[in-house]
MARTOR-798014 format. One record per residue (C-alpha): residue number from 1; x, y, z. Coordinates in pm, whole numbers, plus 50000, padded with zeros to 5 digits. Each point is the difference from the previous one (the first is absolute). Layout:
MARTOR-798014
<guba seq="NUM" c1="X" c2="Y" c3="Z"/>
...
end
This chain:
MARTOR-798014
<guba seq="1" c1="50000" c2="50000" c3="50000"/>
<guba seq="2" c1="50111" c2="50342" c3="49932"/>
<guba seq="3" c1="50091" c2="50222" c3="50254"/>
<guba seq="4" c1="49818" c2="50334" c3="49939"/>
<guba seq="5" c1="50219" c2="50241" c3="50115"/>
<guba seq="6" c1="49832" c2="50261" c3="50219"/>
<guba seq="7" c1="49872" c2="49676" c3="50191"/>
<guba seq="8" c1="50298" c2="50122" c3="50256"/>
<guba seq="9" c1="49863" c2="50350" c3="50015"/>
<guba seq="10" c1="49651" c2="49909" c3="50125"/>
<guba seq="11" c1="50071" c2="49819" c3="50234"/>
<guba seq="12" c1="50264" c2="50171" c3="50150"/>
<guba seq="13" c1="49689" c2="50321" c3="50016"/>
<guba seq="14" c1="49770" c2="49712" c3="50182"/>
<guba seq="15" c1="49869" c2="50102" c3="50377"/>
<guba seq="16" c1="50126" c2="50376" c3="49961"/>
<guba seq="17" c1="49628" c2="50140" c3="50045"/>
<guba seq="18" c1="49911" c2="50008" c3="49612"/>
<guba seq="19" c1="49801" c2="49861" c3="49776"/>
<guba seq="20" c1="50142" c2="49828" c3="49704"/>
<guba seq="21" c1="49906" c2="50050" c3="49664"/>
<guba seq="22" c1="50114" c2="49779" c3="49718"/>
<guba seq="23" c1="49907" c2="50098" c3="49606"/>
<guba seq="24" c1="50033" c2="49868" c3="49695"/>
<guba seq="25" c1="49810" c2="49870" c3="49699"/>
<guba seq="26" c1="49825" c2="49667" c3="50029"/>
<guba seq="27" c1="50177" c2="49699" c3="49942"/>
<guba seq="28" c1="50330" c2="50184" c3="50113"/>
<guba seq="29" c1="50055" c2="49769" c3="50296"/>
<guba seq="30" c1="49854" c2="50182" c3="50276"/>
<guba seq="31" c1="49846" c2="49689" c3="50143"/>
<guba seq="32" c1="50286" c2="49790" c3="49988"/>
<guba seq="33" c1="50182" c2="50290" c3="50138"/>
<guba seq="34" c1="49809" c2="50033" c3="50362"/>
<guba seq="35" c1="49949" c2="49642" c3="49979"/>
<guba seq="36" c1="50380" c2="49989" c3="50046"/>
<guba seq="37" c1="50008" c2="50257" c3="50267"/>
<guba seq="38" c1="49743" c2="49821" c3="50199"/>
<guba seq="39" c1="50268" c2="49672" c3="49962"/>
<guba seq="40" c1="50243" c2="50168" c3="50158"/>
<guba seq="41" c1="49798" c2="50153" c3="50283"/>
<guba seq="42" c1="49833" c2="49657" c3="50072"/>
<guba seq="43" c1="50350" c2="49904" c3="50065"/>
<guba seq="44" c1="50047" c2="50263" c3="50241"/>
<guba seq="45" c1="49697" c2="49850" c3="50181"/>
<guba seq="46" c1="49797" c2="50308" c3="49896"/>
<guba seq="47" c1="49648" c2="49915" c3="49962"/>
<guba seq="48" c1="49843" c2="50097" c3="49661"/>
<guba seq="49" c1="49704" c2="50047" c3="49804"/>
<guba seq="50" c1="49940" c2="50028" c3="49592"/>
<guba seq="51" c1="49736" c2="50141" c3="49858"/>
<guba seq="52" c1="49882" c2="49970" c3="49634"/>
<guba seq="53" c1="49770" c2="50254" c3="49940"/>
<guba seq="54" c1="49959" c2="49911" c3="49633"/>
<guba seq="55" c1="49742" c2="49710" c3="50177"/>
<guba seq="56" c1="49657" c2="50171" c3="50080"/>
<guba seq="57" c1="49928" c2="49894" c3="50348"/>
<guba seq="58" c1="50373" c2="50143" c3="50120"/>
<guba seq="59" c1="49951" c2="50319" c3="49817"/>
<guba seq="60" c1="49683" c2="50101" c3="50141"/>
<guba seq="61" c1="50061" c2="49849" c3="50348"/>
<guba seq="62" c1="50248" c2="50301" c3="50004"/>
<guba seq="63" c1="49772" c2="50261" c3="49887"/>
<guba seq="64" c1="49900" c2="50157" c3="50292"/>
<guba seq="65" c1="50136" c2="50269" c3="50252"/>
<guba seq="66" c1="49908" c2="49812" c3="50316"/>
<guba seq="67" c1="50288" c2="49953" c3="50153"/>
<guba seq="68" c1="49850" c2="49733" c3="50261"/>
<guba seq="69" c1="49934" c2="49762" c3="49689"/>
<guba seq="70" c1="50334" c2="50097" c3="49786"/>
<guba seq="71" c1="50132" c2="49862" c3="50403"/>
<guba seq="72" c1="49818" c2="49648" c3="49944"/>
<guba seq="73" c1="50173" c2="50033" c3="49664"/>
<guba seq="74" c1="50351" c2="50025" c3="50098"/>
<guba seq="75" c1="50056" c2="49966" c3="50367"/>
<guba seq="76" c1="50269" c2="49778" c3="50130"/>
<guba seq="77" c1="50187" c2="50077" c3="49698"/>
<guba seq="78" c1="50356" c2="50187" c3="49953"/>
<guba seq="79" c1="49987" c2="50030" c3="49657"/>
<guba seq="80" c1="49681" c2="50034" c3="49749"/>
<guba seq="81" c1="50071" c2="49966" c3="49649"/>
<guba seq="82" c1="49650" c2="50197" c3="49798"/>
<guba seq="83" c1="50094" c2="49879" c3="49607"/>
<guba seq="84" c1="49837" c2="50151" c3="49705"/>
<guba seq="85" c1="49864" c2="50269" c3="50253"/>
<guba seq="86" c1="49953" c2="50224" c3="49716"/>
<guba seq="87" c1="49634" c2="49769" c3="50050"/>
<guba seq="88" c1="49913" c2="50112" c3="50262"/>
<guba seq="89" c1="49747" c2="50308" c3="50049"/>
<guba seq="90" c1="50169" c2="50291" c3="50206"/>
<guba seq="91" c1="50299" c2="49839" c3="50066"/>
<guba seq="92" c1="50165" c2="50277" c3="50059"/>
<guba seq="93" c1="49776" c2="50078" c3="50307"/>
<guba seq="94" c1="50073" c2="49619" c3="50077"/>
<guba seq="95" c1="50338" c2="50035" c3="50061"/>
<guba seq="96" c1="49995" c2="50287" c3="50175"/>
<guba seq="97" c1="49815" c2="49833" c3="50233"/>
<guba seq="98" c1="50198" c2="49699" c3="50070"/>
<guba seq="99" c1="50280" c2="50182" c3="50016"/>
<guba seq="100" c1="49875" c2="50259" c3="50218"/>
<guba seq="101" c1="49805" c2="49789" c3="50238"/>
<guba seq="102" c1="50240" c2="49654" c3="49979"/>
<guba seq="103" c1="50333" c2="50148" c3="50058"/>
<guba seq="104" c1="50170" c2="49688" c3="50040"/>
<guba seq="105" c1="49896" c2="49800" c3="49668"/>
<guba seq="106" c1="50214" c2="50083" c3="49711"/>
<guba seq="107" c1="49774" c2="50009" c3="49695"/>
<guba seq="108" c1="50148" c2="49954" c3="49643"/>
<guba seq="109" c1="49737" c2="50084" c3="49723"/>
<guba seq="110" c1="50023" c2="49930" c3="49582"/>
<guba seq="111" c1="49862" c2="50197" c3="49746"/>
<guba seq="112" c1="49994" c2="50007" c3="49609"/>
<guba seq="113" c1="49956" c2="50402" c3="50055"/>
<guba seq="114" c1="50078" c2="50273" c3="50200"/>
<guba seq="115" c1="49666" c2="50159" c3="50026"/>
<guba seq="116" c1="49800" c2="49813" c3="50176"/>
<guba seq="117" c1="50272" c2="49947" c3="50245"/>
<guba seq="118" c1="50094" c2="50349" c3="50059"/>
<guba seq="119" c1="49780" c2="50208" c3="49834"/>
<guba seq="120" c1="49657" c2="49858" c3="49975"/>
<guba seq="121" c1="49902" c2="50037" c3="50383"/>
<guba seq="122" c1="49938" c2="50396" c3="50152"/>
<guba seq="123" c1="50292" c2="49944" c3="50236"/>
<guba seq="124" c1="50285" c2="49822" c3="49862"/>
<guba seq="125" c1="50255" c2="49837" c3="50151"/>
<guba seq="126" c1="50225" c2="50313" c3="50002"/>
<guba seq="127" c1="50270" c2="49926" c3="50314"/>
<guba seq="128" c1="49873" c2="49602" c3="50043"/>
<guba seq="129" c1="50133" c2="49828" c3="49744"/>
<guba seq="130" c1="50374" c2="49934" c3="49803"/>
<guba seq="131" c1="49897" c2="49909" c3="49591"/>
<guba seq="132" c1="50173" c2="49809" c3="49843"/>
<guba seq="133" c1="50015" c2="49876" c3="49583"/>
<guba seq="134" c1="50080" c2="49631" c3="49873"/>
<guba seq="135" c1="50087" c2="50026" c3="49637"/>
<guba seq="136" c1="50035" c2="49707" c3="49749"/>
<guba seq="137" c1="50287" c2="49824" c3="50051"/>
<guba seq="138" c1="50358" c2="50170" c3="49945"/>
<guba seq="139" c1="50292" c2="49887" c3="49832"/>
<guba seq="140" c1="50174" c2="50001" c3="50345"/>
<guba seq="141" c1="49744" c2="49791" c3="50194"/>
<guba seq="142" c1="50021" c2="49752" c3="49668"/>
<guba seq="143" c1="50402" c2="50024" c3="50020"/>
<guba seq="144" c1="50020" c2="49974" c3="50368"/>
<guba seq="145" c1="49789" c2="49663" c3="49992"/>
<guba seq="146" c1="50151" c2="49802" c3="49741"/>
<guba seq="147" c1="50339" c2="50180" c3="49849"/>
<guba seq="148" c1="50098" c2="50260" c3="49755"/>
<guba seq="149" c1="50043" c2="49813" c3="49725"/>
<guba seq="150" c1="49658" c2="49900" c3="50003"/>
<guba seq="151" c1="49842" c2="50349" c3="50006"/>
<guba seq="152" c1="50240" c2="50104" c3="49703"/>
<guba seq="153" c1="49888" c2="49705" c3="49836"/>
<guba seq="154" c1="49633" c2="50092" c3="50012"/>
<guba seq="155" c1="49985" c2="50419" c3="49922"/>
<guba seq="156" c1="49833" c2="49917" c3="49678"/>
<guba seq="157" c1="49708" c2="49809" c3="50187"/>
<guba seq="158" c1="50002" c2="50244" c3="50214"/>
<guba seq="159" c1="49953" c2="50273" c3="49758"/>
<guba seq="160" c1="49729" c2="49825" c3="49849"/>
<guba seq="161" c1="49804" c2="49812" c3="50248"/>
<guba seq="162" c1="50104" c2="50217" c3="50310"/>
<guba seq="163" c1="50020" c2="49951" c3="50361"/>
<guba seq="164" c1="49713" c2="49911" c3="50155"/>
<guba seq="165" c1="50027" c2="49694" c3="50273"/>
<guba seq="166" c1="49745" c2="49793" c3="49827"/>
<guba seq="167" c1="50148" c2="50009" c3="49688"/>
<guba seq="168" c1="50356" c2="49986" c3="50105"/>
<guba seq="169" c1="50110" c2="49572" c3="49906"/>
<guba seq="170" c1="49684" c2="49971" c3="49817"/>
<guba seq="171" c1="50033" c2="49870" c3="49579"/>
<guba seq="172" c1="49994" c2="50248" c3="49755"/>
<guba seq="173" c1="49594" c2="49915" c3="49912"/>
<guba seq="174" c1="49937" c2="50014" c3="50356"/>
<guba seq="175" c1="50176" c2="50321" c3="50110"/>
<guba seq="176" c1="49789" c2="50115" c3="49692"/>
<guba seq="177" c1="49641" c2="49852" c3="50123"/>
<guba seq="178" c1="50063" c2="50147" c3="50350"/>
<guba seq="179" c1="50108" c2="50369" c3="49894"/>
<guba seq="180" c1="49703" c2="49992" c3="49758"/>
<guba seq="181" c1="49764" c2="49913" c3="50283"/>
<guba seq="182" c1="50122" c2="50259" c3="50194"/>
<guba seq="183" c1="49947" c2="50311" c3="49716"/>
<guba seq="184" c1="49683" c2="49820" c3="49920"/>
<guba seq="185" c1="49846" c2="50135" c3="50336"/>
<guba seq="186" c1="50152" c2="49897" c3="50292"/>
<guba seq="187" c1="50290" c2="50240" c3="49985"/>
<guba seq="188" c1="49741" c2="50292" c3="50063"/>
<guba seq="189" c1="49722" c2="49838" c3="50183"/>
<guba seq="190" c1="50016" c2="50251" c3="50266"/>
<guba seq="191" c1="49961" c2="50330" c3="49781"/>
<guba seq="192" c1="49742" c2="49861" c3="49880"/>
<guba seq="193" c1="49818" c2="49937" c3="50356"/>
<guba seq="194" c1="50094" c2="50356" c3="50081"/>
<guba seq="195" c1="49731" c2="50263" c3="49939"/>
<guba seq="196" c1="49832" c2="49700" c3="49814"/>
<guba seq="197" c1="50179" c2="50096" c3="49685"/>
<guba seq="198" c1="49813" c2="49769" c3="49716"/>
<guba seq="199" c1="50231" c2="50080" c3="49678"/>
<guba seq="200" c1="50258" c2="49739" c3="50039"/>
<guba seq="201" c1="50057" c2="49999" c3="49636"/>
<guba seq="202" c1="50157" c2="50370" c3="50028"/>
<guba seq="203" c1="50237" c2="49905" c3="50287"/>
<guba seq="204" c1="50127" c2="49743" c3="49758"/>
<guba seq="205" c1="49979" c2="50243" c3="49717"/>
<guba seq="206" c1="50193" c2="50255" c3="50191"/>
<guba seq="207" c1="50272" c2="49740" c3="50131"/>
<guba seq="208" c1="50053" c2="49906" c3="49641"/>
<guba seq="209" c1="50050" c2="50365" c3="49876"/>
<guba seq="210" c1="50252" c2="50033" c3="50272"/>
<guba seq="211" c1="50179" c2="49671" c3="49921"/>
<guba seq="212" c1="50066" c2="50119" c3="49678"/>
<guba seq="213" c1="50125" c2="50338" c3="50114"/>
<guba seq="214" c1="50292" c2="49880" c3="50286"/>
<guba seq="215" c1="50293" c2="50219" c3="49956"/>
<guba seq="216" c1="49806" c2="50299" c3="49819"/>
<guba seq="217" c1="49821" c2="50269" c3="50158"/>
<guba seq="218" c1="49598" c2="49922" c3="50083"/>
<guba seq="219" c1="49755" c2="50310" c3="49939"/>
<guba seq="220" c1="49696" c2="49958" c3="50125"/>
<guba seq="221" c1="49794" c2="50197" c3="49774"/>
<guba seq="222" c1="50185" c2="49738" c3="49744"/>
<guba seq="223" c1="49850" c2="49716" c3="50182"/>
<guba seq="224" c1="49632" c2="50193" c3="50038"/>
<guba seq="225" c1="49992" c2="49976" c3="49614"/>
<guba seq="226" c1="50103" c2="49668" c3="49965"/>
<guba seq="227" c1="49784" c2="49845" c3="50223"/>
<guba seq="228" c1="49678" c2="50243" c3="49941"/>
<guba seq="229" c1="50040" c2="50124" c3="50418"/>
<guba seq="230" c1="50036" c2="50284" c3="50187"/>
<guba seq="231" c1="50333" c2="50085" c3="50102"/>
<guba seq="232" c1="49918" c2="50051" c3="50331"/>
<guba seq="233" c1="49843" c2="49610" c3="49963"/>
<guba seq="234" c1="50321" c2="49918" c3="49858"/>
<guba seq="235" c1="50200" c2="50166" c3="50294"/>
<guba seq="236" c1="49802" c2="49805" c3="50284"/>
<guba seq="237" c1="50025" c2="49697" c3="49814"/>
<guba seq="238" c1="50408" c2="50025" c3="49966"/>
<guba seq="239" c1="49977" c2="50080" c3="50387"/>
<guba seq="240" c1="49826" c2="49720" c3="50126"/>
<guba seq="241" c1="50256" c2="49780" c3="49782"/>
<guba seq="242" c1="50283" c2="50147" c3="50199"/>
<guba seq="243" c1="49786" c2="49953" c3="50368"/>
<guba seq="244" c1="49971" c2="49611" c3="49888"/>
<guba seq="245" c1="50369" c2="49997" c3="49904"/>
<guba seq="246" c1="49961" c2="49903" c3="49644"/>
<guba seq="247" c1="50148" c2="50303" c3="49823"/>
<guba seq="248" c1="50207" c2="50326" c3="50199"/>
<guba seq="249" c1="50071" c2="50325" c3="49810"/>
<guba seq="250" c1="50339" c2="50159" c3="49922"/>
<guba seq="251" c1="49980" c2="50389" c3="50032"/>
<guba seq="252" c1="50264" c2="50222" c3="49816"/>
<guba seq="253" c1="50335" c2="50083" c3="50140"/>
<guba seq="254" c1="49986" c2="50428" c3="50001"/>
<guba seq="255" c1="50271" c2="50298" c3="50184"/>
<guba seq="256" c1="50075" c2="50273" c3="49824"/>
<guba seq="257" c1="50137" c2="49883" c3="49626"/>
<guba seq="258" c1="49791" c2="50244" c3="49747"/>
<guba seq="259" c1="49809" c2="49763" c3="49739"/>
<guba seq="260" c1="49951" c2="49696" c3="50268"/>
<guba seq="261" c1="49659" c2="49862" c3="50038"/>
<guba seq="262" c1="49882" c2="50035" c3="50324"/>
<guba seq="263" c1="49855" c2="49724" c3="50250"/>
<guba seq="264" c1="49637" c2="50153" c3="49985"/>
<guba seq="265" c1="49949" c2="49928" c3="49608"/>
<guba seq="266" c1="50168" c2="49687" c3="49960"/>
<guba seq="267" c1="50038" c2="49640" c3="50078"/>
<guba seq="268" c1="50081" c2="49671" c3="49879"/>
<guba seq="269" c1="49773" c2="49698" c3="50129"/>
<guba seq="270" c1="50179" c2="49661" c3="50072"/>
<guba seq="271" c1="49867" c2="49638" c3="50154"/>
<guba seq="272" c1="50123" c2="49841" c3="50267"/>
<guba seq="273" c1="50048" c2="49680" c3="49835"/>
<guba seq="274" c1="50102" c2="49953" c3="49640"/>
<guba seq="275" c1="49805" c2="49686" c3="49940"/>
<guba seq="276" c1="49665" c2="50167" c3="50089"/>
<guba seq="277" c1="50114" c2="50289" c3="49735"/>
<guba seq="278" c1="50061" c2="49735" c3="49719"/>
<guba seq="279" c1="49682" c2="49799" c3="50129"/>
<guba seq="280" c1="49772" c2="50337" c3="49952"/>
<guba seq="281" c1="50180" c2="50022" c3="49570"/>
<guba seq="282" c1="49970" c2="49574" c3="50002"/>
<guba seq="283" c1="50425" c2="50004" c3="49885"/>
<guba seq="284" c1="50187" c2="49754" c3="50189"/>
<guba seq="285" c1="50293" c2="50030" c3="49681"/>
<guba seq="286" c1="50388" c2="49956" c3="50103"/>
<guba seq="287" c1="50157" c2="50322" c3="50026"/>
<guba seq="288" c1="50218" c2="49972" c3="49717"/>
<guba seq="289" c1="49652" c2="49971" c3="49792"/>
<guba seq="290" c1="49891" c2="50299" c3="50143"/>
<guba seq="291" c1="49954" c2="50384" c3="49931"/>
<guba seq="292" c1="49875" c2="50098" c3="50315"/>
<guba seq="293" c1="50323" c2="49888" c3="50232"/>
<guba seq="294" c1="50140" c2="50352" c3="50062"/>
<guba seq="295" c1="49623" c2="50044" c3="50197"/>
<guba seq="296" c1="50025" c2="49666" c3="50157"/>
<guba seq="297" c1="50340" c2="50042" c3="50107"/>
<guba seq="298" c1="49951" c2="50326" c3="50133"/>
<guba seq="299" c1="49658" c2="49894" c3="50198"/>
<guba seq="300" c1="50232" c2="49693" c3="50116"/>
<guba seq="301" c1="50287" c2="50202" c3="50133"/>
<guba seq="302" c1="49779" c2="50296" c3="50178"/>
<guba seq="303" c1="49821" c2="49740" c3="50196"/>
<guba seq="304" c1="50276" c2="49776" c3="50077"/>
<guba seq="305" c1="50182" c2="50343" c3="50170"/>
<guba seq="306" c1="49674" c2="50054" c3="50149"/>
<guba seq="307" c1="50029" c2="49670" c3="50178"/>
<guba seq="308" c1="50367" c2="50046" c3="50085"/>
<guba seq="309" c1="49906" c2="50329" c3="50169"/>
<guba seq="310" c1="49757" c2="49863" c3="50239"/>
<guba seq="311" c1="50239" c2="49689" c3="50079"/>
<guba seq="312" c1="50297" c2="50281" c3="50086"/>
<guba seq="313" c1="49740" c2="50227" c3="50236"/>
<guba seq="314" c1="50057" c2="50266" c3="49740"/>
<guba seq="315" c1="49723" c2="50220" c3="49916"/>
<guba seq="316" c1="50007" c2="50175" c3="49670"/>
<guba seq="317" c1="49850" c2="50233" c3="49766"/>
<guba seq="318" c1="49948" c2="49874" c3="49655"/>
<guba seq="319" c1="49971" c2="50161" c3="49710"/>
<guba seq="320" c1="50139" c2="50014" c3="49598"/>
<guba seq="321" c1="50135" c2="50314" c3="49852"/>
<guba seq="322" c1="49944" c2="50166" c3="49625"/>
<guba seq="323" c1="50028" c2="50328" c3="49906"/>
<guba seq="324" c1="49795" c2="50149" c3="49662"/>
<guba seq="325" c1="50336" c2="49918" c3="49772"/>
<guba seq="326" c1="49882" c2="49615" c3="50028"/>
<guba seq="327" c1="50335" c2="49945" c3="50204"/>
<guba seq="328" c1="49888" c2="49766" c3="50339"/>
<guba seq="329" c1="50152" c2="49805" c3="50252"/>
<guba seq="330" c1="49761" c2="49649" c3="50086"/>
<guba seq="331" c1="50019" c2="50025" c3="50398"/>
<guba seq="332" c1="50141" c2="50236" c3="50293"/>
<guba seq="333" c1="49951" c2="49874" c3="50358"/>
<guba seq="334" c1="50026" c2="50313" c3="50245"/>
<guba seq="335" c1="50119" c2="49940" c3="50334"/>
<guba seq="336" c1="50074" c2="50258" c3="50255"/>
<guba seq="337" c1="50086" c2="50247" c3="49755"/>
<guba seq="338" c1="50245" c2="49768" c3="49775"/>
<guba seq="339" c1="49882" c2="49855" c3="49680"/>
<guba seq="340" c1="50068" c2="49686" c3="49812"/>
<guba seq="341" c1="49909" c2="49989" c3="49603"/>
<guba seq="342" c1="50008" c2="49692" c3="49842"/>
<guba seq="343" c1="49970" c2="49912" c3="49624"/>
<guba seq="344" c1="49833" c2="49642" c3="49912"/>
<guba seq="345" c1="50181" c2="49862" c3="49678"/>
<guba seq="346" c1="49922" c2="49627" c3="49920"/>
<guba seq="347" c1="50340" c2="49937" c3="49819"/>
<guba seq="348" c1="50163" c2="50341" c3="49985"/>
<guba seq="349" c1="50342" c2="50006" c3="50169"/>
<guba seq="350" c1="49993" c2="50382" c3="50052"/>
<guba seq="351" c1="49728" c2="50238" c3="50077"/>
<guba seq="352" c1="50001" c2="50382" c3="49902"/>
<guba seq="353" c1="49861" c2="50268" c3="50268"/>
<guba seq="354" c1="49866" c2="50278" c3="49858"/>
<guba seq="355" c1="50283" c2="50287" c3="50010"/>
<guba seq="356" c1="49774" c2="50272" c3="50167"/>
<guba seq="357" c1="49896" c2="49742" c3="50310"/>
<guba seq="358" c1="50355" c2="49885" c3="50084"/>
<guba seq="359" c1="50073" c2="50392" c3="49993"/>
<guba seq="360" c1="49692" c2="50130" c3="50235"/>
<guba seq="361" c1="49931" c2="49716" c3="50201"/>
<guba seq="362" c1="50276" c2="49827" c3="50203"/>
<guba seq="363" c1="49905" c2="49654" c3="49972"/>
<guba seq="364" c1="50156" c2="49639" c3="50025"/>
<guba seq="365" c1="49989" c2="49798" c3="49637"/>
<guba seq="366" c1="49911" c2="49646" c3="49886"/>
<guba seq="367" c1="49920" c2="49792" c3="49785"/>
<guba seq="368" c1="49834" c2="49654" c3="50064"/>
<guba seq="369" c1="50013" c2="49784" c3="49700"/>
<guba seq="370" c1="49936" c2="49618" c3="49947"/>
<guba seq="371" c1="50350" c2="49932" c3="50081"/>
<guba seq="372" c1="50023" c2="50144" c3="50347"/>
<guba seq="373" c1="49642" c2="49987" c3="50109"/>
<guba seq="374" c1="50082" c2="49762" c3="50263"/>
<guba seq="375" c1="50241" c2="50232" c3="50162"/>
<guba seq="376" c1="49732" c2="50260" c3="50039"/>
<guba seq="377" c1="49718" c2="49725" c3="50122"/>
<guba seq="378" c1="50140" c2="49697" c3="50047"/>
<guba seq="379" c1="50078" c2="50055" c3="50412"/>
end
């Protein structure tokens, strides 16, 4: 089994008076993820308690603000585990009362979005709880649990089929099947429960548009044409895909350099998993068949730093860079007033800066490339 690798940071945040909140897309392991934390804990004699709130009678047994029958619930326990809690009808208001009323029970809860969990409720969790987000699997976790070699071996698969758990050992037709389910519906399930929104076939439509777009710049009055919406439709839409941890947004790098596009009328759209991406355009092609790879790599790299970020404890601004000459750089992490710009080159050997960044913006340089990919994500 793979060792997900913020497993060590929740649980050394367990019994420190907050509530813990784990997100991520379905099917990203978040079960199997608390299911191993509640291992470990049953070794340490710690009583436990999981709840699956995708089943009916556990959801709605924990909708209710009594706190004399959430007690019948959970007492005797030290740890509760509420999964899929996104289910569960002012769970926000829950939590706050389990946490507030329970002080010693640790509660862990999953969600496939953010808004229901912190947002939903009229007094969120501000103060109570640490949040936390499990991604697909990274080429680290992959390299740590078997070897280098065979996560070098694998990129193109992984640039195809992507990273999610379920897929991860699976045949090619399989991987396929499963990542086809999950755009089919099951991906989204949840934005579609929220504020009962019926047109599933727009969502789709939508995700499509922006599959086809990764590594260009999204408009959203573009989008409102294509897909006969308003913009403002096509703005909450895109929202609620980054709140269920599908997609995240990329704003533009801006100072003081005359002719740069600013942060407030641009951004670039990219998925947090590849395979879903080539799932949404049905193209599971090698990469040397390809003419989308500069996109795919780029959407591969961004999210792989992403990942490395939250296993170092760094927290970083993202954003890309372009000014109105057409000259760009593909990424710029800023962190405590340093920067870090990165070009993504499939084969390329060298990577060119644009002159008038590398004068006005004192910045570290890199290139990640096929070759030394591993370096940058591999540990």
């Amino acid at each position: 089994m793979i060792q997900r690798s913020i497993f060590g940071k929740i649980t050394k945040n367990l019994f420190k008076d907050k509530v813990i909140l784990i997100f991520g897309t379905r099917r990203v392991g978040k079960t199997t993820l608390v299911k191993q934390i509640l291992e470990q804990l049953s070794k340490e004699s710690k009583k436990c308690i999981y709840l699956n709130c995708d089943l009916l009678s556990v959801k709605q047994s924990l909708e209710t603000t009594n706190e004399q029958i959430l007690k019948q619930k959970i007492d005797g326990y030290d740890i509760v585990v509420i999964d899929e809690a996104q289910n569960v009808a002012n769970i926000g208001q829950v939590l706050k009362i389990i946490h507030d009323e329970f002080p010693n029970i640790q509660v862990i809860a999953t969600g496939s979005s953010s808004f229901d969990l912190a947002n939903k409720t009229g007094e969120p969790l501000v103060g109570r709880s640490r949040s936390f987000v499990l991604y697909p699997f990274s080429v680290a976790e992959i390299s740590n649990a078997t070897n280098s070699f065979t996560a070098t071996a694998n990129l193109d698969n992984f640039l195809r089929l992507g990273l999610y758990p379920n897929i991860f050992n699976l045949d090619e037709n399989e991987a396929i099947d499963d990542l086809e389910d999950l755009v089919n519906g099951y991906l989204y399930k949840d934005i579609l429960a929220y504020e009962n929104i019926k047109h599933s076939d727009q969502i789709l439509k939508l995700l499509q548009c922006l599959a086809l777009q990764i590594g260009s710049e999204v408009s959203f009055n573009e989008l409102s044409n294509k897909l006969a919406i308003s913009a403002n439709t096509v703005k909450k839409y895109i929202d609620l895909l980054e709140k269920c941890y599908i997609i995240f947004t990329l704003p533009a790098f801006s100072g003081n350099i005359r002719n740069e596009i600013s942060g407030n009328r641009s951004r670039k759209i990219f998925f947090y998993d590849i395979g879903i991406r080539n799932a949404l355009i049905g193209n599971y092609q090698f990469m040397h068949l390809r003419n989308d790879v500069g996109g795919i790599w780029e959407n591969f790299c961004i999210v792989e730093l992403i990942k490395k970020a939250q296993r170092e404890g760094r927290r970083c601004r993202k954003y890309f860079w372009r000014n109105y000459d057409q000259q760009e750089v593909d990424f710029i992490e800023e962190e405590n007033g340093e920067l870090r710009a990165y070009e993504f080159k499939y084969t390329a050997s060298k990577a060119k800066f644009p002159k008038i960044f590398k004068e006005n913006y004192k910045a570290s340089l890199h290139l990640i490339n096929k070759e030394n990919f591993m370096e940058w994500f591999g540990k």
